[in-house]
Structures are given as structure tokens and as C-alpha cells.
N, C-alpha and C positions, 0 to 999 in steps of 0.2 A: 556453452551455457546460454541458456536463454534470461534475459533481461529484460523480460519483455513484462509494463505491469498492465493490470485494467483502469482503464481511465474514464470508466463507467461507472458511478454510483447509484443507488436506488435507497430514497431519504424519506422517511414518514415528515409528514409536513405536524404533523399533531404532535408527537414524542421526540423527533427529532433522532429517533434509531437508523441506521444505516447498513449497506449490507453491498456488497462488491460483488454480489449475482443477484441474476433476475428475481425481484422477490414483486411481485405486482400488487400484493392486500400488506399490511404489514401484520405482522403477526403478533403484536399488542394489542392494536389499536383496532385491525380491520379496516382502516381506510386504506384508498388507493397510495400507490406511492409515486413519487417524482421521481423519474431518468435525469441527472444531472452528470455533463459533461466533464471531467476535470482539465483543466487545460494546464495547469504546473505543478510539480511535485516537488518540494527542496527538503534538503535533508537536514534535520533536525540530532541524528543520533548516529551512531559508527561502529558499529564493532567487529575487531578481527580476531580473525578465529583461524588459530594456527596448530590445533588438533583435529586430527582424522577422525571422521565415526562412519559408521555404514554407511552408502551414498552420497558419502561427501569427503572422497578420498583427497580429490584435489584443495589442498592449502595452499599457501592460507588463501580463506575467500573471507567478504564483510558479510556483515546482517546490519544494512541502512536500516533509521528508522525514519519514514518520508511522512510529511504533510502535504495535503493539497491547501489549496486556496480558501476553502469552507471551513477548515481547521481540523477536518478530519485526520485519522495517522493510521500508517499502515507502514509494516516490515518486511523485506525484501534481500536474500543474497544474492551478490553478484560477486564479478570475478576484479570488477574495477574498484580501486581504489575513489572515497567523495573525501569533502569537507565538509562539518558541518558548516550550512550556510547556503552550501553550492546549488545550484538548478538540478536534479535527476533527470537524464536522458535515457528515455524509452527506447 
């Protein structure tokens, strides 16, 4: 399994919308948007999941829910075990 998240944001400087692909105008506002790097992701949330559904035969796996540094959040399963609190490693 791949663990792997994007550590690329793209952030309207006007509305402050965000979006984890390339979005270069925003799409409220029409301004350009900022490429902002994330450099740490900690996990805020946890949960395990020890029912099978269609491609996701392997349990139990988590659905982390991560923050970066901006305050941004975003959701992520992987196969390892976090705490809330802990550092996410990509």
C-alpha cells in the first residue's frame, strides 16, 4: 500500500479555498492561486476499520485524519497504526 500523500497545496489568497491539485485561477474568485509547500502533517483523528468492503479486503487498515501546518485537514488510509498527536510520515 501506498502511503504516499501530496504535500502540495494550491490556496486562493482572497477566500482562502484550497485544493491538493493543480488548480492555477481559483474557481470562486478568479485570482491566481499560491503553490504552498507542506512540510508537516500530524494526526488529529484515527480510525480503524476492521470490515472488509470491495478493495479494501485487507483489515483492519486506519483512515487518519491529518493536519498540516496552515490548519488545513485532509484523510488518508494506511496500513500503520498513528496516535493522535504523532508526526505523519510520508
Amino acid at each position: 500500500m501506498n502511503d504516499r500523500v501530496s504535500r502540495i497545496i494550491f490556496k486562493c489568497k482572497n477566500c482562502n479555498s484550497s485544493w491538493y491539485y493543480p488548480v492555477q485561477k481559483c474557481i470562486y474568485c478568479k485570482i491566481d492561486t499560491e503553490k504552498i509547500e507542506q512540510k508537516e502533517l500530524k494526526v488529529i483523528g484515527i480510525t480503524q476499520v476492521n470490515v472488509e468492503s470491495k478493495g479494501h479486503e485487507n483489515v483492519p487498515y486506519f483512515v487518519v485524519l491529518l493536519q498540516d501546518e496552515f490548519g488545513n485537514t485532509l484523510v488518508k488510509k494506511t496500513m500503520k497504526k498513528y496516535n493522535e498527536g504523532e508526526k505523519f510520515e510520508a
